[in-house]
C-alpha positions as CSV (number, residue, x, y, z in Angstrom):
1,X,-17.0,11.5,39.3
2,X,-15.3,12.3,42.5
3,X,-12.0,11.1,44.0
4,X,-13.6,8.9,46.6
5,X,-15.7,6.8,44.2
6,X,-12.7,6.3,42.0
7,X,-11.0,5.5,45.0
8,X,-13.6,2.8,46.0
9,X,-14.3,1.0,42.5
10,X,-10.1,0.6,42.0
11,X,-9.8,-1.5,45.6
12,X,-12.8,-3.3,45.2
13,X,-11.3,-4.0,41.8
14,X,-8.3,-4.8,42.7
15,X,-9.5,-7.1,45.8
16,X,-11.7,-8.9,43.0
17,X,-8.8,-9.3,40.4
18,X,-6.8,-11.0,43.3
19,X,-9.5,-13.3,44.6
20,X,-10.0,-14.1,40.5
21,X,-6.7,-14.4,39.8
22,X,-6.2,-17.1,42.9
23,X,-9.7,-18.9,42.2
24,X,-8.5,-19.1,38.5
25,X,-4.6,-20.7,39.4
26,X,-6.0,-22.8,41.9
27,X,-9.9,-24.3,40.9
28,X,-10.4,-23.2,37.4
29,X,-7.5,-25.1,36.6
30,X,-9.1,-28.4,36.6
31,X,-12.5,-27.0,35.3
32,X,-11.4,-25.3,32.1
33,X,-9.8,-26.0,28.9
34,X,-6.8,-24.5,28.3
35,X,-7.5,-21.8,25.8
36,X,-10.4,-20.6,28.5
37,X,-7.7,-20.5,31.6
38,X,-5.7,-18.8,28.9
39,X,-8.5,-16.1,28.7
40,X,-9.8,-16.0,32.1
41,X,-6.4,-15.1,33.3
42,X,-5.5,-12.2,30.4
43,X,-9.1,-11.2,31.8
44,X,-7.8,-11.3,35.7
45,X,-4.4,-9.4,34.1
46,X,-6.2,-6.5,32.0
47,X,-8.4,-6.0,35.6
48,X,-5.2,-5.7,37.5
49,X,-3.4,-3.1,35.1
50,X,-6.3,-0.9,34.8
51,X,-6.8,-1.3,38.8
52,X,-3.9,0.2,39.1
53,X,-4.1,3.3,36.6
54,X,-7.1,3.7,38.6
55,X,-5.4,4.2,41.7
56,X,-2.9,6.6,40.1
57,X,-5.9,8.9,38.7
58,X,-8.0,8.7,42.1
59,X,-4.9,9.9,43.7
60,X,-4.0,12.5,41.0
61,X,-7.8,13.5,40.8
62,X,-8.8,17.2,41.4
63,X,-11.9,17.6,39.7
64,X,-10.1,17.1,36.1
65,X,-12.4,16.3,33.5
66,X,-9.7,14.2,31.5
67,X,-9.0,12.2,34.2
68,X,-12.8,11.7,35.3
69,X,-13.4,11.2,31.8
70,X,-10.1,8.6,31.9
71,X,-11.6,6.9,35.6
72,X,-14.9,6.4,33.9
73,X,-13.4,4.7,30.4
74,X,-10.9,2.7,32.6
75,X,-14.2,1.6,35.0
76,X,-16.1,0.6,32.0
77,X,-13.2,-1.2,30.3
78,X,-12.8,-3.3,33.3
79,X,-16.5,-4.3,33.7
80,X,-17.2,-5.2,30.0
81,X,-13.7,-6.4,28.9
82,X,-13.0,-8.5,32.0
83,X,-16.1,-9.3,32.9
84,X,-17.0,-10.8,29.3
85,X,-14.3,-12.9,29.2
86,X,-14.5,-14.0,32.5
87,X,-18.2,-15.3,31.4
88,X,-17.5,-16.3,28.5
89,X,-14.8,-18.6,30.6
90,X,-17.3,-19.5,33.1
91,X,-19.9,-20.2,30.9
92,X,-17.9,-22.6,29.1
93,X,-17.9,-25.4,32.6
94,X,-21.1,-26.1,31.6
95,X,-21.1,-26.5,27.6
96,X,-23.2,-24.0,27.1
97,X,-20.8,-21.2,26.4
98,X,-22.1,-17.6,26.2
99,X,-21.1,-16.9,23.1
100,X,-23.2,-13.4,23.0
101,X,-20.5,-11.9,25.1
102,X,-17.5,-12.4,22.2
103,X,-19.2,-8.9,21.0
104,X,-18.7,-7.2,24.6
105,X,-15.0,-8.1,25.0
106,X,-14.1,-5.5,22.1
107,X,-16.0,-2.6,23.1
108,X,-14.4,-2.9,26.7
109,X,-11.0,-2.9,24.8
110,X,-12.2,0.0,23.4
111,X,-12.9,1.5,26.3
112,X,-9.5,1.3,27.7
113,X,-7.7,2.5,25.0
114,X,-10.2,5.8,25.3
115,X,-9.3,5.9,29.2
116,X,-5.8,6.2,27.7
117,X,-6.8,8.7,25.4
118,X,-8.0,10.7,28.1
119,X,-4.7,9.9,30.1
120,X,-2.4,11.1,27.7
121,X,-4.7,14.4,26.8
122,X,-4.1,15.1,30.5
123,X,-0.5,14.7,30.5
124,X,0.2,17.3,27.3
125,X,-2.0,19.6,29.1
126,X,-0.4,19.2,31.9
């Protein structure tokens, strides 16, 4: 995966986790039960972190397979993590919760803890 790409997924991710975050505060609020708003937001949060550790290894990016190999954990983290929980969330406005996604959440935890793998193999190599 290339620098630019990296580059590109981490701001539309992070232009996402804000617009989520804000639509969350202000018109989920009234929509959702508390536990969901409770997990859409850790869902909004764990986007934003990972946003950011993408930004740091697009920047630091020179063809390293850790930190490709970190980029692309990190990416998939943040679509099935987040993105489960945000439609598991969702899901739940209508009563007819998505339950099939409680599976999905783990594996994008997973995932980031891998990208973080990768991070850390980079820095001892380093």
């Amino acid at each position: 995966m290339n620098k630019r790409s990296i580059l590109i997924f981490a701001t539309v991710s992070g232009f996402c986790a804000v617009a989520l975050g804000a639509f969350g505060a202000h018109k989920l609020k009234e929509l959702l039960a508390p536990q969901m708003l409770s997990a859409f937001e850790t869902g909004v949060r764990y986007q934003f972190y990972h946003t950011l550790a993408l930004l740091f290894v697009a920047l630091a990016a020179k063809d390293n397979k850790m930190l490709n190999r970190a980029a692309t954990f990190f990416m998939t983290g943040i679509i099935l993590f987040s993105g489960s929980v945000y439609g598991l969330a969702l899901s739940s406005v209508s009563g007819n919760t998505w339950f099939w996604l409680g599976p999905v959440t783990p594996i994008g935890g997973l995932c980031f803890l891998t990208g973080w793998f990768f991070l850390i193999l980079y820095a001892v190599k380093k």
